[in-house]
ROLOSE-160383 format. One line per field, with one value per residue: residue number from 1; x, y, z of N, C-alpha, C in turn; residue in three letters; chain. Coordinates in pm, whole numbers, padded with zeros to 5 digits. Example, Ala and Ser with C-alpha at 12.3 -4.5 7.8 and 13.67 -1.06 7.14 Angstrom:
<pts>
pamar: 1 / 2
n_px: 01319 / 01285
n_py: -00569 / -00225
n_pz: 00780 / 00708
ca_px: 01230 / 01367
ca_py: -00450 / -00106
ca_pz: 00780 / 00714
c_px: 01320 / 01290
c_py: -00330 / 00003
c_pz: 00780 / 00787
guba: ALA / SER
mivo: A / A
</pts>
This chain:
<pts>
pamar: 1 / 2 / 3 / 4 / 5 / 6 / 7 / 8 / 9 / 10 / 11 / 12 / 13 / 14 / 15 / 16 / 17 / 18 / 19 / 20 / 21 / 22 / 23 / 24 / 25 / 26 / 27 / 28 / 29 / 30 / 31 / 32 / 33 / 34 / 35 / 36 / 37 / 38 / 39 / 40 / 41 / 42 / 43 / 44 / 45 / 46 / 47 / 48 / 49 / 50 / 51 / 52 / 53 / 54 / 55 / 56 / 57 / 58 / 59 / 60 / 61 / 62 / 63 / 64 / 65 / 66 / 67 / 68 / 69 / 70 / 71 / 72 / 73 / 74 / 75 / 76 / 77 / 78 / 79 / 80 / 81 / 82 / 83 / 84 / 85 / 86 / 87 / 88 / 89 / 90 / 91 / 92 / 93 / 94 / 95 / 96 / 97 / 98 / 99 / 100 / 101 / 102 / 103 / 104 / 105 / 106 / 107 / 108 / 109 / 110 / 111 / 112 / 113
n_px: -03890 / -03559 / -03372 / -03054 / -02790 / -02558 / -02202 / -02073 / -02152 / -02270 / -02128 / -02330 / -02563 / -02543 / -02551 / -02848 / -02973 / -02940 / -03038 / -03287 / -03357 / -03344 / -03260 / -02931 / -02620 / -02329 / -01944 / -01635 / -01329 / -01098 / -00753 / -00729 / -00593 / -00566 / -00851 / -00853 / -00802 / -00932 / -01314 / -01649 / -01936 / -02117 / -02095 / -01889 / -01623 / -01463 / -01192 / -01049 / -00890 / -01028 / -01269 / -01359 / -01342 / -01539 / -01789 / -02036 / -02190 / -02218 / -02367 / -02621 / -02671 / -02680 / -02942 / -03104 / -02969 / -02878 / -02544 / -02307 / -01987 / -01663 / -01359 / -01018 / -01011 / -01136 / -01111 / -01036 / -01275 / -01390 / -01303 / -01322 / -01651 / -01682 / -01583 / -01745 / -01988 / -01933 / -01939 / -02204 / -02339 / -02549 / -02646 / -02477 / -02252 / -01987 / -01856 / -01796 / -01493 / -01459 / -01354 / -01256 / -01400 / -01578 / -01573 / -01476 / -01703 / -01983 / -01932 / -01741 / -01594 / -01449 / -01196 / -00907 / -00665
n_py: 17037 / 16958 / 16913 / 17067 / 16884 / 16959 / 16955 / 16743 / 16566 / 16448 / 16194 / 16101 / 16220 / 15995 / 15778 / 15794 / 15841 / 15541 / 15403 / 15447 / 15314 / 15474 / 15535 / 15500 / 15454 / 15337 / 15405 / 15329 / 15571 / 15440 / 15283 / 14952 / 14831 / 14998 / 14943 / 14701 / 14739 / 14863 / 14902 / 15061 / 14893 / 14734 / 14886 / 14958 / 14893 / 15130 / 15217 / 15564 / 15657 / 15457 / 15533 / 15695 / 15496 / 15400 / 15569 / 15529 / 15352 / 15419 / 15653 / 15553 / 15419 / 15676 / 15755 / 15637 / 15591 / 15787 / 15884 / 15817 / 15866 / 15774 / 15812 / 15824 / 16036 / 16256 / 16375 / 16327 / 16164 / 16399 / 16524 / 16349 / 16368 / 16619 / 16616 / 16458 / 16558 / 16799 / 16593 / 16581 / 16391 / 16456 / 16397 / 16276 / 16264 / 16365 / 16206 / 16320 / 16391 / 16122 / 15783 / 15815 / 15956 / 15851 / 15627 / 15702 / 15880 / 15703 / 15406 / 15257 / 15040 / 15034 / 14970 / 15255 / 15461
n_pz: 08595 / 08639 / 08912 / 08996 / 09100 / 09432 / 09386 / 09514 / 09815 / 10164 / 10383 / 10542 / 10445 / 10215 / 10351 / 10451 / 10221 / 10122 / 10269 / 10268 / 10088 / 09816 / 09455 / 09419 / 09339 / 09434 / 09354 / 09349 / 09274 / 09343 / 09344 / 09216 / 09476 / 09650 / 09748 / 09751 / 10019 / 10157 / 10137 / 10012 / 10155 / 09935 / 09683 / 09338 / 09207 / 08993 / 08874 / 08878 / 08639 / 08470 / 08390 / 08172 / 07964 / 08045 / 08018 / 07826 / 07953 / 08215 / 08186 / 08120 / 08328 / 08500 / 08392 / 08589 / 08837 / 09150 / 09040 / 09306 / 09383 / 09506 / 09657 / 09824 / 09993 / 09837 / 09661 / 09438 / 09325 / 09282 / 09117 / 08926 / 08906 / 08821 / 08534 / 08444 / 08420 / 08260 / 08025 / 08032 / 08196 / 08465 / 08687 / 08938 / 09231 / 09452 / 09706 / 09990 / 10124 / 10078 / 10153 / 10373 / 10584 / 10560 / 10707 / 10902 / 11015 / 10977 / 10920 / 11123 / 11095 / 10854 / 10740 / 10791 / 10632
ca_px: -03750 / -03451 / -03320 / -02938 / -02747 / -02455 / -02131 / -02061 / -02268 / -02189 / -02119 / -02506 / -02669 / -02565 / -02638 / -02978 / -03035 / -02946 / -03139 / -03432 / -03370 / -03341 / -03146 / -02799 / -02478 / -02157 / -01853 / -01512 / -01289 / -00989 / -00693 / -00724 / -00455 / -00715 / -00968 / -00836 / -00765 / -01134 / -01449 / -01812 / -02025 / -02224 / -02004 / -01865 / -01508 / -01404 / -01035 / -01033 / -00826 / -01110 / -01356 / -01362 / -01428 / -01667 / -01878 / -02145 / -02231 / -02239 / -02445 / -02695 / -02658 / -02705 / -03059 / -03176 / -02931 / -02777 / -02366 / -02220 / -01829 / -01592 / -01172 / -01005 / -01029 / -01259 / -01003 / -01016 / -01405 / -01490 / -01235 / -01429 / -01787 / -01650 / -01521 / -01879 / -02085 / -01897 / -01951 / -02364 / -02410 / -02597 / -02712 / -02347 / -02183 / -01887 / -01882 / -01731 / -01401 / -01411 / -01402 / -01141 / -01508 / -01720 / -01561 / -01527 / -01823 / -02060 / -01867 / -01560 / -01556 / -01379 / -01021 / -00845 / -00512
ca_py: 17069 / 16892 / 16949 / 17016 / 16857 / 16981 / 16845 / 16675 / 16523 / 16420 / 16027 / 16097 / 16235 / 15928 / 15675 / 15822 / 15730 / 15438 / 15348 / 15490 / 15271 / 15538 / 15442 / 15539 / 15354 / 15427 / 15381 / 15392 / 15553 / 15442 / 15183 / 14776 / 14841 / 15096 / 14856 / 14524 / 14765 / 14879 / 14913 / 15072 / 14745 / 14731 / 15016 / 14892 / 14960 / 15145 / 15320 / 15675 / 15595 / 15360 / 15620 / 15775 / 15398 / 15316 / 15633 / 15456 / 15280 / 15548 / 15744 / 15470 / 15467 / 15744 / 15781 / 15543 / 15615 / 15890 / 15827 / 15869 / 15843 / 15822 / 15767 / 15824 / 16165 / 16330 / 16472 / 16231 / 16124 / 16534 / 16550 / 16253 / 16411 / 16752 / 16567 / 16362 / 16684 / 16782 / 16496 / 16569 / 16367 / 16534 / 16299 / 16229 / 16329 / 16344 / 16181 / 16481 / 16358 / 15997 / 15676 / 15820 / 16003 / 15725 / 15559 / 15871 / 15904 / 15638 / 15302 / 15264 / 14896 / 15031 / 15043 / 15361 / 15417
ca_pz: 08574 / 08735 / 09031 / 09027 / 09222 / 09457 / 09300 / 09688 / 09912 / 10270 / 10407 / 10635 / 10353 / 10146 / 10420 / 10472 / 10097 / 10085 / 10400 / 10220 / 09969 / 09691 / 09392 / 09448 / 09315 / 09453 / 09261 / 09411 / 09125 / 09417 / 09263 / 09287 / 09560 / 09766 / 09737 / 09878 / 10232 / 10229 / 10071 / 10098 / 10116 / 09804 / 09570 / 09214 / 09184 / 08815 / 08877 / 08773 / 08490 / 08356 / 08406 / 08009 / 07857 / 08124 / 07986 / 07796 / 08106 / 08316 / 08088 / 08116 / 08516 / 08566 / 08399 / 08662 / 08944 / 09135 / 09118 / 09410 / 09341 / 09595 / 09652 / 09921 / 10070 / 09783 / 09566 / 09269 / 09290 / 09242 / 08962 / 08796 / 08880 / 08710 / 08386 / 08372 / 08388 / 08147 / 07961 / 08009 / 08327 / 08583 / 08813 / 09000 / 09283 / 09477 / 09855 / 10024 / 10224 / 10083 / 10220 / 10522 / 10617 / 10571 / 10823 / 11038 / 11061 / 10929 / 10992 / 11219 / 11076 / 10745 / 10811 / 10732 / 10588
c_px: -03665 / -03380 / -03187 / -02871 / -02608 / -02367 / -02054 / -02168 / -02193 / -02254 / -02266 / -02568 / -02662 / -02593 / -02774 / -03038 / -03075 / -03025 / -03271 / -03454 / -03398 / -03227 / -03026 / -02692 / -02344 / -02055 / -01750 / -01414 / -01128 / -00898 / -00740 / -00661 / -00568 / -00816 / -00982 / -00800 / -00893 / -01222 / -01556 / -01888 / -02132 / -02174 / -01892 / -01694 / -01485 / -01318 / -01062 / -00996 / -00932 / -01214 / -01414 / -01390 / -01485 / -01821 / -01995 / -02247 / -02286 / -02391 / -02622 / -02746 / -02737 / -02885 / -03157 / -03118 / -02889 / -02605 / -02348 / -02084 / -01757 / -01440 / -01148 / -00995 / -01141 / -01211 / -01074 / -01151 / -01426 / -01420 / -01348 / -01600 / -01756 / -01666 / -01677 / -01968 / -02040 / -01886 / -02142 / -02408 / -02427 / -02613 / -02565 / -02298 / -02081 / -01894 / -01776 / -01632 / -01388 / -01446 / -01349 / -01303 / -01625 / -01677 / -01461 / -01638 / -01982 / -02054 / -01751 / -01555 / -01449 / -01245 / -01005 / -00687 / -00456
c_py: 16991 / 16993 / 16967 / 17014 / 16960 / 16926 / 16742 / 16705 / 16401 / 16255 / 16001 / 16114 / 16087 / 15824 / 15681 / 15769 / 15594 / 15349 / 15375 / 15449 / 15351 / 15531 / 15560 / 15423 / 15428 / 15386 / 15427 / 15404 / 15511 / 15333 / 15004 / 14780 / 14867 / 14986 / 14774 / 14605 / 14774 / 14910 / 14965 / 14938 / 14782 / 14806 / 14899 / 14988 / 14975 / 15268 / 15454 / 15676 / 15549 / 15441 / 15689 / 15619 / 15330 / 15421 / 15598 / 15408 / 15363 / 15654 / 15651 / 15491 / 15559 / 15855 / 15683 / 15516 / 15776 / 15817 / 15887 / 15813 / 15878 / 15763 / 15762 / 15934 / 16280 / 16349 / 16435 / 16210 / 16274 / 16556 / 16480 / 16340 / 16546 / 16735 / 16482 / 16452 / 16738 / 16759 / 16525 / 16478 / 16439 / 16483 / 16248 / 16385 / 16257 / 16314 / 16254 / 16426 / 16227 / 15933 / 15706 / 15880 / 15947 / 15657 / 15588 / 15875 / 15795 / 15456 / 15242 / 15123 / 14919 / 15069 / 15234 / 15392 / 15528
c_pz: 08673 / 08793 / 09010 / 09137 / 09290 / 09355 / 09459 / 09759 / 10020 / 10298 / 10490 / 10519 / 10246 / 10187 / 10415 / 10333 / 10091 / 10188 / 10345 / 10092 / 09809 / 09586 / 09391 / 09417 / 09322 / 09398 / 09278 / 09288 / 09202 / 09295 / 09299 / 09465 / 09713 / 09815 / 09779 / 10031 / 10213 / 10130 / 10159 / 10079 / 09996 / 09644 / 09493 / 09217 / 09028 / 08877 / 08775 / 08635 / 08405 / 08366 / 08201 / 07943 / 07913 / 08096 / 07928 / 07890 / 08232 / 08303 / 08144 / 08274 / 08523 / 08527 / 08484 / 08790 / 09004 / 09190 / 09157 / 09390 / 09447 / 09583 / 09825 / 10014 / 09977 / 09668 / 09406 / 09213 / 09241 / 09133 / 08865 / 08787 / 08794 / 08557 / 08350 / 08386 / 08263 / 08027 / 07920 / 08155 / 08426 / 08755 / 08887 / 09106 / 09352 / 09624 / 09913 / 10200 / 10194 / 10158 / 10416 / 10602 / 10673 / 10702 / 10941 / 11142 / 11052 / 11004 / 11003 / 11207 / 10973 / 10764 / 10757 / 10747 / 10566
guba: UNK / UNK / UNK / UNK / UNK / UNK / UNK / UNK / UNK / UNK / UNK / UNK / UNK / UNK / UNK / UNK / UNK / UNK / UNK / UNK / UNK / UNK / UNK / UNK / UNK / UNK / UNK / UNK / UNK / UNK / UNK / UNK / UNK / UNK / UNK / UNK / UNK / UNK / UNK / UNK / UNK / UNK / UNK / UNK / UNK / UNK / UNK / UNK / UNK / UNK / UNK / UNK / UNK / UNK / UNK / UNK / UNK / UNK / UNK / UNK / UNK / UNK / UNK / UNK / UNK / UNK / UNK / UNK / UNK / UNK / UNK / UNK / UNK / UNK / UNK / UNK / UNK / UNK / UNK / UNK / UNK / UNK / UNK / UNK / UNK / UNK / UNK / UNK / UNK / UNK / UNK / UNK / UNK / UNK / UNK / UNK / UNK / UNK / UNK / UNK / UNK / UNK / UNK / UNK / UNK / UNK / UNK / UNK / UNK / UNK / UNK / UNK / UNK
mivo: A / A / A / A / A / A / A / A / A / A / A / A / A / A / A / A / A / A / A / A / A / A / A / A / A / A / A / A / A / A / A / A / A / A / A / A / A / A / A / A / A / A / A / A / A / A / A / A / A / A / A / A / A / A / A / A / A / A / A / A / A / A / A / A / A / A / A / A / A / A / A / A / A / A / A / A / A / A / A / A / A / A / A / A / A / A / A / A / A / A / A / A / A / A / A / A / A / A / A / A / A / A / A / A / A / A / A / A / A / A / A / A / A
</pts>
């Protein structure tokens, strides 16, 4: 049986993944705008907005990843993980406080705004 997940999961717990090389794809649903100040290194930008005709895709994803979705304080990524459970995806979550978190706590290279 599967595991379910939280619907958030913290900026350590998702380093530790990805340090442990377990598949994880993060996916900032922030704007273009957001995006040229900062980024997670490696995470696919698709704008909330584009979130509903990026579903196919996702769908796909996420039988071979877990999405991690993040914005800029949490708000917006846990909206989207709500609406894609929803939808039937399980495997997604929400990075709990955003990118302002990540580089809180993770790395004080990523600006914050």
């Amino acid at each position: 049986m599967n595991k379910i997940l939280p619907l958030e999961i913290s900026a350590s717990e998702v380093k530790e993944k990805l340090e442990a090389n377990h598949p994880v794809a993060l996916i900032d649903v922030r704007e273009h705008s957001e995006h040229a100040i900062c980024r997670i290194e490696g995470a696919e930008l698709i704008p909330m907005r584009m979130i509903p005709q990026h579903l196919p895709l996702l769908k796909d994803r996420a039988g071979q990843f877990r999405l991690v979705f993040y914005c800029h304080h949490g708000v917006r990524s846990l909206q989207v993980v709500n609406w894609l459970r929803r939808q039937g995806i399980s495997a997604c979550q929400s990075l709990s406080g955003g990118i302002e978190r990540w580089s809180l706590e993770i790395d004080p290279e990523v600006p914050r705004y």
